[in-house]
C-alpha positions in Angstrom: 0.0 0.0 0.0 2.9 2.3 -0.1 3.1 4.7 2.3 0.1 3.3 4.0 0.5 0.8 6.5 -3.0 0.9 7.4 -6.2 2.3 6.1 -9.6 0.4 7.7 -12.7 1.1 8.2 -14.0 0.6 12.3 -17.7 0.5 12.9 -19.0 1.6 16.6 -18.7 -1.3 18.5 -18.3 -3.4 15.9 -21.8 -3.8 15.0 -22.2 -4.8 11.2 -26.5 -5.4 11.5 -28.3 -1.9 11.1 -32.1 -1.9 11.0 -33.6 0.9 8.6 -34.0 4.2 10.4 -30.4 3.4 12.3 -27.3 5.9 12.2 -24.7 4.1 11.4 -21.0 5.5 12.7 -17.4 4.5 13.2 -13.6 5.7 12.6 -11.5 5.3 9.4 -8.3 4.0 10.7 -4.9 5.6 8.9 -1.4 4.5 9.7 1.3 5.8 7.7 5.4 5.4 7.6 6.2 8.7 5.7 3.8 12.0 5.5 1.4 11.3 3.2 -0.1 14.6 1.2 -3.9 14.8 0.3 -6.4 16.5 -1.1 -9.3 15.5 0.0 -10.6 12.3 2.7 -14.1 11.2 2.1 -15.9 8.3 3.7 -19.3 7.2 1.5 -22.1 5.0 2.6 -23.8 3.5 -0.2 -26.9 0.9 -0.6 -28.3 -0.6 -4.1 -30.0 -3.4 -5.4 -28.4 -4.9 -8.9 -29.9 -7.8 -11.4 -28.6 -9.8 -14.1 -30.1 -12.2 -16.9 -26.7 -14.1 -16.2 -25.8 -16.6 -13.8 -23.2 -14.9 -11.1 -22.9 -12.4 -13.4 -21.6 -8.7 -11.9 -22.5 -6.6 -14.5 -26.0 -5.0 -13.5 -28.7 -5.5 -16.5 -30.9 -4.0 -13.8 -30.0 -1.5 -10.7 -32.1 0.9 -8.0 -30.0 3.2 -5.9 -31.6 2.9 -2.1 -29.3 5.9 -0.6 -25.6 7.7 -1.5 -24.1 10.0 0.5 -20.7 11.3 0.7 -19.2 13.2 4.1 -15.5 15.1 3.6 -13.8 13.8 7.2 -11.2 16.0 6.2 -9.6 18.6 3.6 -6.3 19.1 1.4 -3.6 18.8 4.1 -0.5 16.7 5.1 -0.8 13.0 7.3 2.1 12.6 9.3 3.5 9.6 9.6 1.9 7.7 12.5 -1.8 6.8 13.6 -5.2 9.1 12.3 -8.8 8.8 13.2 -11.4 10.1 11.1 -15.1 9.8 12.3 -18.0 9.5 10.6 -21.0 9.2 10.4 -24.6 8.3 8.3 -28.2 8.0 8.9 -29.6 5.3 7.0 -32.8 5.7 5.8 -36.3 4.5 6.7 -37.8 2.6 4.0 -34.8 0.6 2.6 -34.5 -3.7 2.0 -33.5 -6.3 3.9 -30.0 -7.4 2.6 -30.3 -10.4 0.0 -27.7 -12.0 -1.9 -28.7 -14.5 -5.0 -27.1 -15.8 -8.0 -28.9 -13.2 -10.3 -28.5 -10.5 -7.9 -28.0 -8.8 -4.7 -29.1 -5.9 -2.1 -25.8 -4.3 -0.8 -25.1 -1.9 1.9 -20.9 -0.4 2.3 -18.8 2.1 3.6 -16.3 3.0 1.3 -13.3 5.3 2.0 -11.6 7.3 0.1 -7.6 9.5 0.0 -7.4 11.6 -3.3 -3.6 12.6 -3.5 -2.2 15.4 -5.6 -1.8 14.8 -9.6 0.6 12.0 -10.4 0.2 10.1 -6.4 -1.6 7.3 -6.1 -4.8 7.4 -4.7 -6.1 5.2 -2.1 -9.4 3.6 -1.2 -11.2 0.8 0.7 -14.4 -0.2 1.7 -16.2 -2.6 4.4 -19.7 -3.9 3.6 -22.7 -4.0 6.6 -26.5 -5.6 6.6 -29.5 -3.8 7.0 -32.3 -6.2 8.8 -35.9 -5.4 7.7 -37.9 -6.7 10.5 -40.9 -8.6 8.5 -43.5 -9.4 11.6 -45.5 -11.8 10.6 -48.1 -10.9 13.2 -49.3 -7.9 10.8 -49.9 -10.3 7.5 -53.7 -10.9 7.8 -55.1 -14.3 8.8 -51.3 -15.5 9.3 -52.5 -17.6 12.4 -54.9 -19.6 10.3 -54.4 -22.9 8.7 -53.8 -23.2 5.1 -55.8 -25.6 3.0 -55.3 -26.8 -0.6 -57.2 -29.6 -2.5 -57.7 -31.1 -5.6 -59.2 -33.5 -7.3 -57.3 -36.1 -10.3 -59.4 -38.2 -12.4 -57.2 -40.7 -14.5 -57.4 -43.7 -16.8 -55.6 -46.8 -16.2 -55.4 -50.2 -18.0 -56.7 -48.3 -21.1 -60.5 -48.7 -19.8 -60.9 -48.5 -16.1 -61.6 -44.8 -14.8 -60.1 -44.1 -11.3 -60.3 -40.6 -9.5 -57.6 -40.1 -6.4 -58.3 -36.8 -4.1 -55.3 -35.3 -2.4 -55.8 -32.4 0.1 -53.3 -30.6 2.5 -53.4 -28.5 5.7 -50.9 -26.4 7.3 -51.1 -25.5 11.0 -50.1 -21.5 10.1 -49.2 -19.5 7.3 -46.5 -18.0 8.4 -43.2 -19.2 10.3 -39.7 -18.0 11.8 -36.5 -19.8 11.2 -36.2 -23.0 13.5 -39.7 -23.2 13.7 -41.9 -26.4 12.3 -44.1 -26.7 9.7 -47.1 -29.5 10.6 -48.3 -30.8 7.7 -51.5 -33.3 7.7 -52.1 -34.5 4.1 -55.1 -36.4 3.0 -55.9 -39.0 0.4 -58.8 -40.6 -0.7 -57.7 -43.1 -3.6 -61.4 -44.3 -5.3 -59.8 -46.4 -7.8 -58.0 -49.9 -8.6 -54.6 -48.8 -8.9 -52.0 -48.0 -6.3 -50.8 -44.4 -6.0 -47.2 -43.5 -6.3 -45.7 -41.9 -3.3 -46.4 -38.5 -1.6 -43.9 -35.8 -1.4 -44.0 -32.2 0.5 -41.3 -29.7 -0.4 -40.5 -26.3 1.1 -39.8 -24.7 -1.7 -38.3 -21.4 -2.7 -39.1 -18.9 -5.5 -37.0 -15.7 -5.9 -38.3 -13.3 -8.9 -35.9 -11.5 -10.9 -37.9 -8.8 -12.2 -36.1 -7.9 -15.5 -37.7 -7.5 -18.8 -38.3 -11.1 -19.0 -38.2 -12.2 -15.6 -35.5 -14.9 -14.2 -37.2 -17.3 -11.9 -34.7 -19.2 -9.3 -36.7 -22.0 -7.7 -35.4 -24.2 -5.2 -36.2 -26.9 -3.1 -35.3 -26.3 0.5 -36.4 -28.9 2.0 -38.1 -32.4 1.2 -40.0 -35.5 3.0 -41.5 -38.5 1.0 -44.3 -40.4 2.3 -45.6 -44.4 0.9 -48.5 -44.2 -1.5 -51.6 -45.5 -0.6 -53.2 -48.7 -1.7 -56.0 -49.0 -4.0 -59.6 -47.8 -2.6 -58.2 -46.6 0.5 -58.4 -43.7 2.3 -55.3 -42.8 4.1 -53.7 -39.7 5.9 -50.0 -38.5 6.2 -48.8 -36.5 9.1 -44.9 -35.0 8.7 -43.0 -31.8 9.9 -40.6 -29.4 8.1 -38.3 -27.2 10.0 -38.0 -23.8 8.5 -34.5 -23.2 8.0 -32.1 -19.9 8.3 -33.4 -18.4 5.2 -33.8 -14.9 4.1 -37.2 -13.2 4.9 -40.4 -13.2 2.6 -41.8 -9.9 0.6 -38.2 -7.9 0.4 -40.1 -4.4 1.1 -38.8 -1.5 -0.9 -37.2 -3.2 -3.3 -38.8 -3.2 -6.8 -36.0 -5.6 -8.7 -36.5 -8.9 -6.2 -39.3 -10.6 -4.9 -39.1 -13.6 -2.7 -41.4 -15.7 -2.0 -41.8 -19.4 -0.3 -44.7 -22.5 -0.5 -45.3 -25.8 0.2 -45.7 -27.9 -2.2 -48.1 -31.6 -1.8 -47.6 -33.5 -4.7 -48.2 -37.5 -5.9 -46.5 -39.0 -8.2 -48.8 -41.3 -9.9 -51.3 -39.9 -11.2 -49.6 -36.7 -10.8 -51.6 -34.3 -8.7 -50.1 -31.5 -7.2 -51.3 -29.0 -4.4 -49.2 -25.6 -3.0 -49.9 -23.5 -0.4 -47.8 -20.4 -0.2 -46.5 -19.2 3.6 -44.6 -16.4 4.7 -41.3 -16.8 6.4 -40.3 -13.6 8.7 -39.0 -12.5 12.1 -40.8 -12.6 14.3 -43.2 -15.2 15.2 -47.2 -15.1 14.9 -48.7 -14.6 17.9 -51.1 -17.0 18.6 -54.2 -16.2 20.3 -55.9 -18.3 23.3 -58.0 -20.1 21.3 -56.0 -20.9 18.7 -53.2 -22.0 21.4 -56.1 -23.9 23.1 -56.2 -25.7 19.9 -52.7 -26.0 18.6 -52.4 -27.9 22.5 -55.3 -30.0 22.0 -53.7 -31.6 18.6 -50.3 -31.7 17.0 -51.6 -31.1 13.3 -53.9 -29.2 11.8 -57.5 -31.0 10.4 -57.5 -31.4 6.8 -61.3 -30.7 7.1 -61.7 -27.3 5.3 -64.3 -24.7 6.5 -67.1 -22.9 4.8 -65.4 -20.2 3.5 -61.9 -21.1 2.1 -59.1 -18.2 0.2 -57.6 -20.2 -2.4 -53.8 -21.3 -1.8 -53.5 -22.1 -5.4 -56.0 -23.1 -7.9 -56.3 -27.0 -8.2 -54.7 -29.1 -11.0 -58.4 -30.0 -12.1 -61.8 -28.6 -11.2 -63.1 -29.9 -7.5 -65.4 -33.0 -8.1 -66.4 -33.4 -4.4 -68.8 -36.0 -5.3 -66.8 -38.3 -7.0 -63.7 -38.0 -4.7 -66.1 -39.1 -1.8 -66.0 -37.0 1.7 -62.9 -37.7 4.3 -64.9 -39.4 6.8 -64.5 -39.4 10.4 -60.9 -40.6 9.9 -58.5 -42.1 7.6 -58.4 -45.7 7.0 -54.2 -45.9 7.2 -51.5 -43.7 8.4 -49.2 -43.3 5.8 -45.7 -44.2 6.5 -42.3 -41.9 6.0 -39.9 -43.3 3.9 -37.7 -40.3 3.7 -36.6 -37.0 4.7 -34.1 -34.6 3.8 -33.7 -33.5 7.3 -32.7 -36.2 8.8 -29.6 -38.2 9.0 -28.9 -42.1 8.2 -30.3 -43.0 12.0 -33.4 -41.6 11.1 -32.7 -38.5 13.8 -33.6 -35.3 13.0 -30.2 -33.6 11.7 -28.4 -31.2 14.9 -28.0 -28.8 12.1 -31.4 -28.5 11.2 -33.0 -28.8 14.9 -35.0 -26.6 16.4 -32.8 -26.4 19.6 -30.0 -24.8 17.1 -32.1 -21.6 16.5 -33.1 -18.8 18.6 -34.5 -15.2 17.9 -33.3 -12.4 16.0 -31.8 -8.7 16.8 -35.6 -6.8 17.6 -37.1 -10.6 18.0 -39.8 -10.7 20.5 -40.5 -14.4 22.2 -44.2 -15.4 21.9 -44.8 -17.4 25.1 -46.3 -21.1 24.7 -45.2 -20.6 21.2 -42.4 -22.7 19.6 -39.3 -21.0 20.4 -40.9 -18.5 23.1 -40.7 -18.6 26.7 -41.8 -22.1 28.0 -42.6 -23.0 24.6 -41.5 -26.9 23.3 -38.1 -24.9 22.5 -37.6 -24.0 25.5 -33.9 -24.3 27.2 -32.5 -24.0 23.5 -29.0 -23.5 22.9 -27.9 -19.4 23.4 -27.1 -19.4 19.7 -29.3 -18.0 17.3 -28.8 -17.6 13.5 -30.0 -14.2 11.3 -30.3 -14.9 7.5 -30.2 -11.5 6.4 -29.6 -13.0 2.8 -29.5 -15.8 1.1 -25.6 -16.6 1.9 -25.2 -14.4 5.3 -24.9 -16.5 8.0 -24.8 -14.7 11.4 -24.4 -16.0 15.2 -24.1 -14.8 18.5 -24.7 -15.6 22.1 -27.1 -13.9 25.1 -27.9 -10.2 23.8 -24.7 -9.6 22.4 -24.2 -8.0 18.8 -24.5 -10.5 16.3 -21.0 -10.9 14.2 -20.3 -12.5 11.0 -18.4 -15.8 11.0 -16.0 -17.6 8.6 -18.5 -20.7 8.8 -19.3 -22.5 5.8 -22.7 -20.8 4.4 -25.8 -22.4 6.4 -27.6 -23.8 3.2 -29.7 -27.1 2.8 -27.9 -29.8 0.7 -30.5 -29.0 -2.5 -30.4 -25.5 -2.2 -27.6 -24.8 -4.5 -28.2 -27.4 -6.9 -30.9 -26.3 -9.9 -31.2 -25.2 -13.8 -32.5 -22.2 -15.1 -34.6 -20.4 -15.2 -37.7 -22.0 -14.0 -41.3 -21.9 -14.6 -42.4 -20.8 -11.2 -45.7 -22.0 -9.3 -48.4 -19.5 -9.1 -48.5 -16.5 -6.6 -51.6 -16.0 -4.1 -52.9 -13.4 -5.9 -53.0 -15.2 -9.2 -54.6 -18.4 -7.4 -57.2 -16.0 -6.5 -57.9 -14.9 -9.1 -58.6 -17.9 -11.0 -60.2 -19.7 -9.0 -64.1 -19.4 -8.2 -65.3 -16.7 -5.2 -66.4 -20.0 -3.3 -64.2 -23.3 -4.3 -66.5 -26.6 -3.4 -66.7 -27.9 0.1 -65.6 -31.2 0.2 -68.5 -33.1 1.8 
């Protein structure tokens, strides 16, 4: 570096998380052997969001400036050889995104430094990126407390003349979950034909938009479980659990270039029927209210028995045929067994890294008591370490209340998620299952 033997950038007590609305401040750190002449020391902070049509491509197709402002710590002069302090420091605005990073794109927050020397010197500059934390509370997303249905209906030939029809629904316990919480999926289905079905699978899948002028879809499966299929004319019922893992946030607010969004997805393999139900995943927990705690007690997993007045998840593979498929009954015939699950290790024991004892809350994370992962909830006595997944490859820990702090860990990412083509055809959003389906889907009786 020359005459520079140092030249760093020092946040306040070395906090690198900054919720919007924050000032952010620090010291740029000079250390020089000779005197060093200047004419101007700037410090910038600087956030952006940039897209590509490429994969892990840094040229920006795509780009939105968030904030950019520049502060002169000090003016044309001499540094004398030895140690310098500069402060500075930045308010960072109210409405800005959660920091994301993707293989198509990324939400970026840095201080950047600058020393322009006179003509013909060389100039010097560095820069320290830091993450900006959205909070996304999940308790103002209406009706995230209630269970989320999907069902539909497959009718299907086999042995070139025999008509069969197989109804698969799904149910899960909330619509919206925090990292290290669970997932309870009950699946239903009613097989009214000869033929065997071909195994059930649930993923936790994830959908980030790219919105360029054709947008780039990144889907990826997060997490998986496969269930047996069920025998022919039975009715049968599947009960399994999917630990949300450190992943970044749903609905990236204020960004217009990146949308992220996350579902379930039921599907069987033969005949191939599918069902999705799109969830939220945020930062702090839902809330849940007496009654629906009173409930969430009385019974592990949701019902699959849907109520009277039902907002789509996603628009069935085929029109509801509630007659043919037959009702659900008082209760399933079978319990459909687990023969795999992505979470779990050879013994059959949910993996330590994907426990829910691994996880804790957040920086501005309030505990919902009897909740999982509140105060005497079933998480209770977890391990002091808690994760933040600002983005999709920032992995944060800390212990007690202390400042969270990047680590040099491997990135905390599921063994699929890294592992996909592109670009993908994307399943549908709520609002366009809404929209095609009818104001008041069929009641299955």
């Amino acid at each position: 570096m020359g005459k520079l033997q140092e030249f760093d950038i020092v946040f306040a007590n070395n906090k690198v998380v900054y919720s919007p609305g924050d000032l952010i401040s620090g010291n740029l750190k000079i250390r020089t052997g000779n005197s060093l002449q200047y004419k101007a020391i700037k410090v910038n902070c600087h956030g952006s969001c940039g897209i590509s049509n490429k994969l892990n491509d840094t040229t920006r197709v795509l780009s939105e400036q968030y904030f950019n402002s520049t502060l002169s710590v000090a003016d044309k002069g001499t540094l004398t050889a030895g140690e310098h302090s500069f402060p500075f420091q930045f308010a960072i605005p109210a409405a800005v995104p959660t920091s994301f990073e993707g293989p198509f794109g990324k939400i970026v927050y840095r201080i950047k430094a600058f020393i322009d020397t006179p003509r013909f010197s060389k100039d010097y500059k560095t820069q320290k990126p830091f993450y900006l934390l959205n909070i996304l509370n999940l308790n103002e997303v209406p009706d995230i407390e209630q269970p989320n249905h999907a069902v539909t209906t497959k009718k299907f030939t086999y042995l070139l003349v025999k008509t069969g029809t197989v109804m698969l629904k799904a149910c899960s316990d909330l619509r919206g979950y925090t990292p290290g919480q669970v997932v309870r999926l009950a699946t239903e289905i009613h097989n009214k034909s000869g033929k065997d079905t071909g195994s059930v699978l649930a993923s936790l899948i994830q959908k980030v938009t790219y919105r360029l002028k054709r947008p780039v879809y990144d889907l990826r499966t997060i997490a998986e479980v496969e269930g047996a299929g069920v025998k022919a004319g039975k009715h049968a019922e599947w009960r399994e659990q999917i630990i949300v893992p450190p992943l970044p946030q749903s609905a990236l607010g204020c960004c217009g270039l990146i949308e992220v969004d996350y579902f379930i997805q039921v599907s069987l393999r033969s005949p191939e029927a599918v069902v999705t139900l799109p969830i939220y995943i945020g930062n702090i927990a839902v809330a849940l209210s007496p009654c629906s705690r009173s409930l969430a007690s009385s019974s592990q997993y949701p019902s699959t028995q849907s109520p009277d007045h039902i907002t789509p998840s996603a628009p069935p593979a085929e029109h509801h045929d509630g007659g043919a498929a037959g009702g659900p009954g008082p209760g399933a015939n079978e319990e459909i067994p687990t023969k795999s699950h992505s979470q779990q290790d050879p013994s059959g024991q949910t993996s330590a890294t994907m426990s829910p004892s691994a996880y804790g809350h957040a920086p501005g994370q309030r505990g919902v008591g009897g909740g999982p992962g509140g105060p005497g909830g079933e998480f209770a006595g977890a391990a002091p370490l808690f994760c933040v997944s600002t983005g999709a490859t920032v992995p944060f820990y800390s212990e007690g209340s202390a400042t969270p702090m990047p680590t040099s860990c491997s990135l905390i990412l599921p063994p699929e998620y890294s592992s996909s083509d592109y670009p993908h055809e994307p399943p549908p959003s709520y609002e366009e299952s809404c929209s095609s389906a009818s104001p008041r889907p069929n009641r299955i009786q």
